[in-house]
Each structure stands twice: as C-alpha cells, then as structure tokens.
C-alpha positions in Angstrom: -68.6 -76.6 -9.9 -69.4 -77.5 -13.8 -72.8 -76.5 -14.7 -75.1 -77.6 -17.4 -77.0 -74.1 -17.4 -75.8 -70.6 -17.3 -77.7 -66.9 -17.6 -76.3 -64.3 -19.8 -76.8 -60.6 -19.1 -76.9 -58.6 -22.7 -74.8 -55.3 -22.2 -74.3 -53.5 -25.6 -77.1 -51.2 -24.6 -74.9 -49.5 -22.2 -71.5 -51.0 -22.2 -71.2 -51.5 -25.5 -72.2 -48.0 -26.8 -70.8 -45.4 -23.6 -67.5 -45.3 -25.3 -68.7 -44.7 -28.9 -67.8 -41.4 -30.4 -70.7 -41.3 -32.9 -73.8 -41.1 -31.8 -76.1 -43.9 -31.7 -79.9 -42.7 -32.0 -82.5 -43.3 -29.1 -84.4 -45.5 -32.1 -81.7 -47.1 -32.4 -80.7 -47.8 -29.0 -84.7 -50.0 -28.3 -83.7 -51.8 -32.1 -80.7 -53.5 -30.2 -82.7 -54.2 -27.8 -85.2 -55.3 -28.9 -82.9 -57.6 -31.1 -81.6 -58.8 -28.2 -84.6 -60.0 -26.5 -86.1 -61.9 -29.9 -82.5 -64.0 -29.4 -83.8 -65.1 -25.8 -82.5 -62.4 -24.1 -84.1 -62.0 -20.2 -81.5 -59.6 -18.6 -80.6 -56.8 -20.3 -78.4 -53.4 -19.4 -80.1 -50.7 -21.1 -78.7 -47.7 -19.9 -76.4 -46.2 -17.3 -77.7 -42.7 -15.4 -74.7 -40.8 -15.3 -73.8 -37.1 -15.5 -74.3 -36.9 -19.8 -71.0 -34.2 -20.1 -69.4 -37.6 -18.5 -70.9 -40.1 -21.0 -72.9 -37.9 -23.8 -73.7 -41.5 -25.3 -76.2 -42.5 -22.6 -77.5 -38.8 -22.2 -81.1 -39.8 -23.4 -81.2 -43.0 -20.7 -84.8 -41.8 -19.6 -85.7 -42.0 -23.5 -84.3 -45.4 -23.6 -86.8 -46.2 -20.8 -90.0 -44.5 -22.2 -89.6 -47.0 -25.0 -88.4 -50.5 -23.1 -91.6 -52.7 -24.6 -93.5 -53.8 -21.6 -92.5 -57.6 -20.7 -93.3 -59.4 -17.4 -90.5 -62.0 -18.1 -87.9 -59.4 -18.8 -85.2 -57.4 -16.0 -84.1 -54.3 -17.9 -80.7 -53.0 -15.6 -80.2 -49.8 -14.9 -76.2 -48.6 -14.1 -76.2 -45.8 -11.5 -73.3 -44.6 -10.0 -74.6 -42.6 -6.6 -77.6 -41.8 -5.7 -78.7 -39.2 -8.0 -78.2 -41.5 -10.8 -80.4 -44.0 -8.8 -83.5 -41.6 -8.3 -83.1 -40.9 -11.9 -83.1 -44.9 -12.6 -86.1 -45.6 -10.0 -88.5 -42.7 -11.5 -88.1 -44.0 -15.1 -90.5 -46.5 -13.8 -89.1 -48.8 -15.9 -85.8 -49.9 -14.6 -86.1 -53.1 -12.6 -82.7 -53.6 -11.3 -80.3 -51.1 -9.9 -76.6 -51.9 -11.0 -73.7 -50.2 -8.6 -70.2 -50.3 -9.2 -67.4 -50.7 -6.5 -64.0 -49.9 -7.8 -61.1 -52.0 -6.5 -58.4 -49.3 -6.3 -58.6 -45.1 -5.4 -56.6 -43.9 -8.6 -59.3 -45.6 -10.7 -62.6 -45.2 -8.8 -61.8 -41.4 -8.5 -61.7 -41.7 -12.3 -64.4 -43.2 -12.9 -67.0 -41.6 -10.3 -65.2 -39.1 -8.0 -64.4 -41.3 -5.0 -62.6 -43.5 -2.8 -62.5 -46.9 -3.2 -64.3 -47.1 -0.1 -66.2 -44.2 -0.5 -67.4 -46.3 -3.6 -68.6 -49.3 -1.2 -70.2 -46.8 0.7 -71.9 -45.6 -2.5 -72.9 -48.8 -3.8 -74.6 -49.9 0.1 -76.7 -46.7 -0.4 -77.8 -47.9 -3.7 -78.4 -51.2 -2.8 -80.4 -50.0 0.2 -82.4 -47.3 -2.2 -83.3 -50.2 -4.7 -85.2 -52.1 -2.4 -86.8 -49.7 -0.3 -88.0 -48.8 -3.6 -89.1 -52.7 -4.6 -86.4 -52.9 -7.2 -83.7 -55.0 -7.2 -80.0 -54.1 -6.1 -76.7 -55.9 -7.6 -73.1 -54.5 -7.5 -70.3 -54.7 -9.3 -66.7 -54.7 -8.2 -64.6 -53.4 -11.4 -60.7 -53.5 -12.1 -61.0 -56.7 -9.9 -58.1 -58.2 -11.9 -56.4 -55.3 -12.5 -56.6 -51.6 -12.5 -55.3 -49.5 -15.5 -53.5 -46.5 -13.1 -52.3 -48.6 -9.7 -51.5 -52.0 -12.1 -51.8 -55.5 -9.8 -55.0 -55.5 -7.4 -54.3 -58.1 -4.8 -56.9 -60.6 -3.7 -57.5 -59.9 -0.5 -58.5 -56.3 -1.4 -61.2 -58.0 -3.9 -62.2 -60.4 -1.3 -62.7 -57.5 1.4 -64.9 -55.6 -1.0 -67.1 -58.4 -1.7 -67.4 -59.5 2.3 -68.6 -55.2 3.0 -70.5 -55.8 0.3 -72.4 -58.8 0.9 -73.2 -57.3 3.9 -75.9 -55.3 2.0 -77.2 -58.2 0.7 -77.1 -57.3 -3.1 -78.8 -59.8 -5.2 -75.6 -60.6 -6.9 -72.1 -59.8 -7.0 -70.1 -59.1 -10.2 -66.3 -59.5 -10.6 -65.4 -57.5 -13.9 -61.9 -57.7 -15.3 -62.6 -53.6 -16.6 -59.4 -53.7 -18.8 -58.9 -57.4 -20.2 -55.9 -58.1 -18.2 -57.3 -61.4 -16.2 -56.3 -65.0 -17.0 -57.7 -68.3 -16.7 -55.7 -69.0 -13.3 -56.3 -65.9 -11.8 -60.0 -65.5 -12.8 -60.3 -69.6 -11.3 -59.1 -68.9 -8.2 -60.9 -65.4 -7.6 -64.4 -66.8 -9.3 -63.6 -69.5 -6.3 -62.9 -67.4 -3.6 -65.5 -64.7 -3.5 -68.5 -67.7 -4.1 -67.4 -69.2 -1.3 -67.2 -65.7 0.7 -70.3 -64.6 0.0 -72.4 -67.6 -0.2 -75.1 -68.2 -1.2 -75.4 -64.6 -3.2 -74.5 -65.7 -6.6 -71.4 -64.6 -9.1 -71.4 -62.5 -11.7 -68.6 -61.8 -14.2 -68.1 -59.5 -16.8 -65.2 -59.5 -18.8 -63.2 -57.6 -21.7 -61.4 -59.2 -24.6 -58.5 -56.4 -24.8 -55.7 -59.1 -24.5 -57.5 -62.5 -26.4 -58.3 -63.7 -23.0 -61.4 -63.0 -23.0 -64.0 -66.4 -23.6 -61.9 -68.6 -21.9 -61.8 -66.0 -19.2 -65.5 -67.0 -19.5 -65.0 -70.5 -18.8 -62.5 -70.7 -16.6 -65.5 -68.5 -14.2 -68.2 -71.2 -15.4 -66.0 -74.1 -14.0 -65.0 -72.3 -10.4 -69.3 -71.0 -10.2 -69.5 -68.1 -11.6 -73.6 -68.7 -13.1 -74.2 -65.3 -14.6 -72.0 -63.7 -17.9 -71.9 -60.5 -19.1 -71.4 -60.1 -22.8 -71.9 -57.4 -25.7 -73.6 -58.5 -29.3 -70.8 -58.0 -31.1 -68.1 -57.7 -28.6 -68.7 -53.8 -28.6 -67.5 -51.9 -25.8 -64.6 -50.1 -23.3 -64.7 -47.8 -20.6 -64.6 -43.9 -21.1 -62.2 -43.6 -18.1 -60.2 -47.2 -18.1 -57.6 -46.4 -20.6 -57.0 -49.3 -23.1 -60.3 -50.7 -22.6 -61.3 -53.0 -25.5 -64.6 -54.5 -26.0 -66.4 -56.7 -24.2 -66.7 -60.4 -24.8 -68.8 -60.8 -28.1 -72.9 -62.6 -26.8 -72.8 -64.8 -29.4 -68.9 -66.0 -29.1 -69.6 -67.3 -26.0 -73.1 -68.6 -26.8 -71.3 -71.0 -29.3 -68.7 -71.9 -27.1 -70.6 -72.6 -24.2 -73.8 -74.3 -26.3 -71.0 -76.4 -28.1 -69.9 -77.6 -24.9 -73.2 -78.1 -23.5 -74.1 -75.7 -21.4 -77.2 -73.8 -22.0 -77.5 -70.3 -22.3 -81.5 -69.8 -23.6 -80.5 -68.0 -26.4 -80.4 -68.2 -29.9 -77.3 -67.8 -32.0 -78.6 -67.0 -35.4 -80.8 -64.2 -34.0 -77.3 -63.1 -32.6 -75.6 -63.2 -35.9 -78.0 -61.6 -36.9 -78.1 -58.6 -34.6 -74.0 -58.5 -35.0 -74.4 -57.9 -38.9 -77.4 -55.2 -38.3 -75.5 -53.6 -35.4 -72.2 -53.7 -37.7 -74.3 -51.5 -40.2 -75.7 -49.0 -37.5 -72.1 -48.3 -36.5 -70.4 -48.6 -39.8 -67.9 -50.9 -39.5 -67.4 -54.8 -38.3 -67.8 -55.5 -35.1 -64.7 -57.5 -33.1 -67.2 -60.6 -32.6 -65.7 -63.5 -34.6 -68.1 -66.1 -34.9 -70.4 -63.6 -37.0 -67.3 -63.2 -39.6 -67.0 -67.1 -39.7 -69.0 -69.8 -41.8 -72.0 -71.6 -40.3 -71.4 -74.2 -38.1 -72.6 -77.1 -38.4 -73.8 -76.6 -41.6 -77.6 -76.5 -40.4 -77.2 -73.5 -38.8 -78.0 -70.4 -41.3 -77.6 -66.6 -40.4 -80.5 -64.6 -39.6 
C-alpha cells in the first residue's frame, strides 16, 4: 500500500500547546499558525472547545477563530468533545471540520471527557451527525488505540469494533492515535491494516506520540499498511492533560524530512518548518524535542529559514 503522496494535518495549535503550563498568548496562537500555513500547511487543528477549568490553555478557542485569516484552500479543525463543545465550534463560523474523539478503554475516556467508552461512540455519532447537518465536516478519532495509560494493553478487536460503529456514521475520516507513545512498528502495521480494510473506503488517519523513540517510524510503518493522512506538531510539542506520561507529538518537520527523503510528498516546506521550530522554541523558552531543527542542513543546499 506504498504511496508516493501523503497529507499532513499541523496540530501544535491545539495538541501541542493544551498541556503547556505557561500561557501561550491568543497573538501568539494565529503566529504559529499562520507559520504553519506559509510551510504548505492545508489542515490545521487550531483549537479544541472544551470546558477552559479542564484545559485553561485553549480557554480563548473562539479568539483563535476570530483571527483564522480567511483562505478558501484551507480546513481549520476544530476538537469538540460533546455537543456543547460542537455548538461552540460551529458558531465560531470559522471552524470547518468537527474533530471527535472515541476513547478505546472506560478508565481513560472517563478521564478524559466523563464517559464510557461507548458512551464516547455515542458522543462522537452525535457530533458527526451535528457537523453535517451544519455543512461542516465530521472526522473522529479513536485515542489510546495502542494502549491506554490506566487499563494497559487495548486488544484489537476492541479497536476494530469502535471503528466498524463508527464508520457507520460515515465520518470523513477515521484516526487511530497511539495517545501515550506506547505503539510499535508491528503493532501499528497490522492495526493501520486492519481498520482500512474495515472501513473502506473512509480513509486513515494516525496521530502519534514520540514518548518512547517510536515515534516516525511509527509513522512509516502506517504509510506502508495505508494510513494517507499524519498528524504531527512543529516541533514535536505536545501531551495530553489527562494521559499520564504523555510526551510530545511527532515533530512536522522530522517526518517531512524522512518521508520527502524517501520520496513521498508531503506539500510542505522544511525550511519554513525549521524555521517555525526555532521561533516557536523562543515563544516557549526552551528547545523544542524536534531534532532535525537541532541538526546541520541537509544536503548542504538546504538553509534554515
């Protein structure tokens, strides 16, 4: 299932800052982004609509909105949890995709949004249903999909089940997110595999964290069994405020270089990237986990930003 082409969702907007402890600025906040869209950037999670005692990070998400620049080629991703945070996310007027979130085990997705796992399917059909009586767009996500930081191993078939009830909504895609960095190559090949075949032809998405090195060729292994959308941080910024050892994501312009080295296209441009990494780094005042932006040019013809 090699492919020569592969879309990138930016997420440092919202995954990579919810778990910050100093606050990042609503100026701030559109700088990234707008970083992120001069590198090639055409998806983009900006903010997630979620009680702000919860997350105080993303407490000015409708700010974040008023200032998205206006662009027709552009689909700014709005995370919403239930379907207060959806209303929120649809009267912005700005949000153009509706991102739910299914979580694989009880322990965790009463954590992380005060429900059952199934009542989080449930949740996320609503959602789905909301975004497009609404003309939006509905995805989902199905988080601790390789393993859950309270209830340890997730089998399979539980991921497998949660992507067939979802499909049945017909979301516009379907994530798989390894929420605490615990996946590996085999694992994430043979899951990648499974659920694109379940729920064809919706596509896979995947979004992983780094917290164990696996991270980028966690990345690959999900290009080669499908997968044709990756979520990734500038950076590698990011963790979850109620996943417990949750490291950052994988760094955007890591896996641009390994997957543009290997041929496969991703539209965007790494020293922009490097670039953003290095003014990021100065906005949160310290360096950033990505490593290519640490390491020398190369080939030699490419210059930082």
């Amino acid at each position: 299932m090699y492919t020569n082409s592969i879309e990138m969702v930016e997420v440092s907007p919202r995954d990579g800052l919810q778990n910050e402890k100093a606050m990042v600025s609503t100026a701030d906040k559109l700088a990234l982004i707008d970083r992120a869209l001069a590198a090639g950037v055409r998806r983009i999670e900006v903010a997630s609509f979620v009680n702000p005692r919860a997350v105080p990070q993303m407490a000015d998400a409708e700010a974040v909105c008023a200032g998205l620049p206006i662009r027709g080629d552009v689909t700014y991703i709005g995370l919403v949890m239930n379907a207060r945070g959806a209303d929120r996310a649809i009267a912005t007027g700005r949000i153009d995709q509706l991102g739910a979130v299914s979580v694989s085990t009880d322990t965790f997705a009463m954590a992380n949004q005060g429900q059952t796992s199934d009542g989080s399917i449930e949740a996320a059909t609503g959602i789905i249903h909301a975004a497009r009586a609404n003309g939006k767009l509905g995805q989902v996500t199905i988080a601790a999909a390789f393993g859950c930081p309270f209830e340890g191993e997730v089998p399979e078939a539980r991921v497998l089940a949660m992507a067939e009830k979802l499909a049945a909504a017909a979301p516009v895609e379907i994530a798989l997110a390894d929420t605490i960095g615990v996946a590996n190559p085999a694992h994430v090949s043979r899951l990648v595999t499974a659920v694109r075949e379940l729920v064809a032809p919706i596509p896979v998405r995947v979004h992983f964290h780094n917290t164990r090195g696996t991270g980028l060729a966690n990345v690959w292994a999900a290009v080669e069994a499908g997968a044709r959308t990756i979520d990734a941080s500038i950076g590698g910024l990011g963790g979850c405020p109620f996943a417990p050892g949750a490291a950052g994501n994988v760094s955007t312009e890591d896996v641009v270089y390994m997957l543009e080295r290997a041929g496969v296209r991703t539209g965007l441009d790494l020293t922009a990237l490097i670039s953003a990494n290095h003014w990021l780094a100065e906005v949160m005042e310290r360096t950033l986990p990505g490593m290519v932006a640490k390491a020398p040019a190369f080939p030699k013809q490419l210059q930082e930003g």
